[in-house]
C-alpha positions, 0 to 999 in steps of 0.5 A: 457424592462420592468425592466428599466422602473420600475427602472426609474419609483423608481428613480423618486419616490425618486426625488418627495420625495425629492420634494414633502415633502421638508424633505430633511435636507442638511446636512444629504442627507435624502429622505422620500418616501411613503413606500406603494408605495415604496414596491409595486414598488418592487413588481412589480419590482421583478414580472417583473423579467423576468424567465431566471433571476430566472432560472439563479439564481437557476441555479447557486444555482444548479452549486454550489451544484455540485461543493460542491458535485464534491468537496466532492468526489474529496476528498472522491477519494483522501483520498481513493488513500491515503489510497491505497498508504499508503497500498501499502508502508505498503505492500511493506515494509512488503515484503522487510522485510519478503524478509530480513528474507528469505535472513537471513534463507537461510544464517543460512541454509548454514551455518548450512548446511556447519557445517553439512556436515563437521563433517560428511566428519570428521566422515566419515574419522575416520571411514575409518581411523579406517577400514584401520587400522583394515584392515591392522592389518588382512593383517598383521595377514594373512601375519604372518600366512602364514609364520607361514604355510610356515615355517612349511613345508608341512602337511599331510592331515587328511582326507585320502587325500582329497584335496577338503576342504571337 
């Protein structure tokens, strides 16, 4: 492959610098090379780079940006699920009170609706306490005229007799 015989070729490149401009100082391990030939090295290198490296890379660079996206909507969903469940407490909550104040109606109606029928069923029995004590004062009444008549004996009628009531 190409590639490796580049490499080899830099690798040699440093040991002639080494060799070739006996710069090298011990103590510091410093290598000069001729930089021309250095960087054209690299540019051959890079050009031999054979195309799936760079599809590779631009690939995974592409990978990336479909995780960041997938990540961003991932979330997006979340905070909208978020969002939903918090409106579904909210709305559960407001039926269980709006649930409360219907139980609370309904017993104030009964109530009320006790109290109601309980001074009409009171209201109704001094009415008919007071007709059977008007009743019974017209029973006596007839009962005494007709002992006031009886006592009397019989009376002639008025009208020639007539026993018609006319």
């Amino acid at each position: 492959m190409e590639i490796l015989q580049l490499l080899n070729e830099l690798e040699e490149m440093g040991e002639r610098g080494e060799k070739h401009w006996m710069c090298r100082v011990i103590l510091l391990r410093k290598l000069v090379l001729d930089a021309d030939e250095f960087y054209d090295m690299l540019h051959k290198l890079r050009t031999s780079l054979p195309e799936e490296m760079t599809t590779a890379t631009q690939l995974t660079k592409q990978r990336q940006e479909i995780i960041d996206q997938a990540q961003q909507e991932a979330q997006k969903i979340i905070d909208g699920a978020r969002s939903q469940a918090q409106l579904l407490i909210s709305n559960d909550e407001l039926t269980k009170q709006a649930q409360a104040e219907a139980q609370r109606i309904i017993g104030q109606a009964q109530v009320d609706a006790n109290a109601i029928r309980a001074e009409a069923t009171q209201w109704a029995r001094g009415i008919v306490e007071r007709l059977e004590n008007y009743v019974g004062r017209m029973s006596a009444t007839i009962d005494k005229t007709k002992k006031a008549l009886s006592s009397q004996g019989p009376v002639a009628p008025l009208d020639g007799g007539r026993r018609d009531g006319l």
